[in-house]
C-alpha positions in Angstrom: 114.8 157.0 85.1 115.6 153.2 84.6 116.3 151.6 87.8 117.1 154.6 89.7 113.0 154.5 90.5 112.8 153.7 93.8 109.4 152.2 92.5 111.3 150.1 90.1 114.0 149.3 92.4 111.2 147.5 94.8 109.8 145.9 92.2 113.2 144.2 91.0 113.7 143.1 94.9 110.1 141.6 95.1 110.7 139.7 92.0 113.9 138.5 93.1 112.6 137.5 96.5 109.8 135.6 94.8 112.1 133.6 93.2 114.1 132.9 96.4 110.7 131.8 98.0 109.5 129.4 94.7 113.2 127.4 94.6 113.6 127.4 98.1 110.0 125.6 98.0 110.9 123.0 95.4 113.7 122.1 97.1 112.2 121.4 100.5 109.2 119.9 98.3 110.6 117.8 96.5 112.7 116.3 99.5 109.1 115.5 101.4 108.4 111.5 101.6 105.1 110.7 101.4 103.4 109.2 103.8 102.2 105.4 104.1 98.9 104.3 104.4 97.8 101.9 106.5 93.6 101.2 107.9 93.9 103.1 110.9 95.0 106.5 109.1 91.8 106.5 106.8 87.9 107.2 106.7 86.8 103.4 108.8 83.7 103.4 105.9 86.7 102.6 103.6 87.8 99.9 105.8 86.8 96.5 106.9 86.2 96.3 110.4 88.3 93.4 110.4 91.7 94.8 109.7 90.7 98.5 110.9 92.9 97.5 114.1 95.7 96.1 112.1 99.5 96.9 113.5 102.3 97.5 111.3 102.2 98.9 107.6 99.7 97.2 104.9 100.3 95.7 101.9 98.4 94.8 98.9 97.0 91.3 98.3 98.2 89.4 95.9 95.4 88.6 93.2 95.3 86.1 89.7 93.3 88.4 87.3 93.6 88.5 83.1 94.2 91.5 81.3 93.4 92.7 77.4 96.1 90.5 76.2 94.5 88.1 77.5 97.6 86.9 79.9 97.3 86.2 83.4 99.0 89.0 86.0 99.4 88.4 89.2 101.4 90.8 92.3 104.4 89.0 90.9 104.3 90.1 87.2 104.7 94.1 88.8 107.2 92.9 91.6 109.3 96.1 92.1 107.4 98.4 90.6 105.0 101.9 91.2 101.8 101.2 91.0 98.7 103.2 90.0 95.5 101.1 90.6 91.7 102.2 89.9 88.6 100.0 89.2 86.3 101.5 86.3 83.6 99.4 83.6 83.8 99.6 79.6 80.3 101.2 79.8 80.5 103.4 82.2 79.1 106.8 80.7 79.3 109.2 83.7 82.3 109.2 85.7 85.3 106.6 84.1 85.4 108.4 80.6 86.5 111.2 82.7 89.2 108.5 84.6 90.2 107.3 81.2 91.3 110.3 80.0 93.3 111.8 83.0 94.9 107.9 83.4 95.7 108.6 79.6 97.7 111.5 81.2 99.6 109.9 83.7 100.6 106.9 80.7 102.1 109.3 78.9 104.1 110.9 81.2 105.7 108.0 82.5 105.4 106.3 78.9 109.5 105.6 79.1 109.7 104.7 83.1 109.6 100.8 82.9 109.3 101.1 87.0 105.5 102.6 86.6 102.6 100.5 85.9 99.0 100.9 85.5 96.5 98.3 86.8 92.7 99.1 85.9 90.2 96.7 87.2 86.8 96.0 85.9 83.6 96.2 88.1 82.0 94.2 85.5 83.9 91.6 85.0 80.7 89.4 83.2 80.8 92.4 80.8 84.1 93.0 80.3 86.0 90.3 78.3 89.5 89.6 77.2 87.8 91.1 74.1 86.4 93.8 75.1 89.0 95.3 76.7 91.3 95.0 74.2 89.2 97.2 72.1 88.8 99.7 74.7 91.9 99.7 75.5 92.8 100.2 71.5 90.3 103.0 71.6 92.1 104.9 74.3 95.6 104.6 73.4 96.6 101.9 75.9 99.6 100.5 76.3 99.4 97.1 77.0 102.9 96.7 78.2 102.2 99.8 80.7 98.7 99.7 81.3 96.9 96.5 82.2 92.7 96.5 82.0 92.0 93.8 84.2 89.1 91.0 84.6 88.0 87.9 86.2 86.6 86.7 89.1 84.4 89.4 90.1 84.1 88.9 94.2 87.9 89.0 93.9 88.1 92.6 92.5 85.5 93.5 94.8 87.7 92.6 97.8 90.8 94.0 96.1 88.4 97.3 95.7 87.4 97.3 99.7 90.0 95.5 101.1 93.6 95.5 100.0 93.2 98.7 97.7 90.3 100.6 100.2 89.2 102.7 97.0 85.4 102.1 97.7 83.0 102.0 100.9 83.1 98.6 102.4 79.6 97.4 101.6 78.6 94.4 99.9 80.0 91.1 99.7 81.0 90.9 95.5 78.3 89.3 94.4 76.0 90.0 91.5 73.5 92.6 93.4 76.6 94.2 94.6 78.5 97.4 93.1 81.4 99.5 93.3 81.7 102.7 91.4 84.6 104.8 92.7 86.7 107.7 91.4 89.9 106.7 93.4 92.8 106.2 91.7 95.3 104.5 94.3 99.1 104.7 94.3 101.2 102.1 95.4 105.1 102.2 96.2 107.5 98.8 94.8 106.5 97.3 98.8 103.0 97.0 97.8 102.2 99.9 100.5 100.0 102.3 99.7 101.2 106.0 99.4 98.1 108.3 98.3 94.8 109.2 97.0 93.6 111.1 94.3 90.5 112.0 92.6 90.7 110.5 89.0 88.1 113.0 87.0 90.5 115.9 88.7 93.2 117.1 86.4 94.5 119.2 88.9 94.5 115.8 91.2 95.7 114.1 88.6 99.0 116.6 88.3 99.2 116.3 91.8 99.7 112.2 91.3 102.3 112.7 88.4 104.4 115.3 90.5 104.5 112.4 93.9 105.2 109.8 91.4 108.2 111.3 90.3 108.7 112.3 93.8 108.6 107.9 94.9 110.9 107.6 91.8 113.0 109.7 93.5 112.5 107.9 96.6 113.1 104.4 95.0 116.5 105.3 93.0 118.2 106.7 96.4 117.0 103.6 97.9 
């Protein structure tokens, strides 16, 4: 009977319309911006109180941290680039092997794009030497010319944590009875604004972050 099935015939259109629908989709997707974050668009426990009435867009702090090489990065040294910022320990055992592996992920699929750059800051800086992070990071596959594992002062990640990056509650004050512990994994566009959220133990999270980086590549090479 072949396509003279009215049956089959129905089937053929459905499929076909399908297809209209899923490239019609991708086309209006992958035109949508994403938005900017700024304090007064996100939970106020995530913000400090203040800067929670702050006008006009916000932009990362600068900060003087060392990473596994042991060289010293500041904003500067990733001027002009896409940033993808989270804050983990070298002993963590529950939730950062879990963030290690799905950052592994998004290194790899930018692995070629010199515009993308990974910033990963320890909570425990006392703990985490030059050293030390070197061999995690040789453990994990990191690139050290992609992927910086960051340590020093520790009040100064902290604040970076609550107050420039607002990936943890803003409680504490950095000090040594003080701890963050957040799954967040931040991205940040080449004006130091922040664009989204994403869980970091979610691969499906995780996919969603690799699809709207290539989506603010997009957005940075047509300017």
């Amino acid at each position: 009977m072949g396509l003279r099935s009215p049956f089959l015939r129905w089937i053929l259109f459905g499929l076909v319309v399908l297809v209209a629908v899923l490239i019609g989709y991708r086309i209006i997707d992958s035109g949508r911006k994403l938005p900017v974050y700024g304090p007064g668009q996100l939970d106020p426990r995530l913000v400090d109180p203040a800067v929670r009435a702050a006008k006009g867009p916000h932009h990362i702090q600068d900060f003087r941290l060392v990473d596994q090489q042991g060289d010293t990065l500041t904003l500067a040294d990733v001027e002009g680039r896409i940033l993808v910022a989270d804050f983990f320990f070298t002993t963590c055992p529950t939730i950062c092997p879990k963030m290690t592996t799905q950052m592994t992920r998004v290194q790899e699929a930018f692995r070629d794009e010199p515009l993308v750059a990974i910033l990963s800051h320890s909570v425990t800086p006392e703990i985490d030497s030059v050293a030390t992070l070197a061999a995690y990071g040789e453990l994990h596959g990191v690139d050290p010319d992609r992927w910086h594992l960051l340590t020093g002062d520790r009040a100064q990640i902290y604040a970076l944590a609550r107050r420039s990056y607002f990936a943890a509650l803003d409680e504490g004050d950095g000090g040594p009875d003080d701890f963050v512990h957040t799954e967040n994994f931040v991205l940040v566009d080449p004006q130091h604004r922040i664009r989204g959220y994403y869980d970091g133990t979610s691969t499906a999270d995780v996919d969603r972050l690799i699809d709207d980086i290539r989506r603010l590549l997009r957005e940075v090479h047509e300017g």
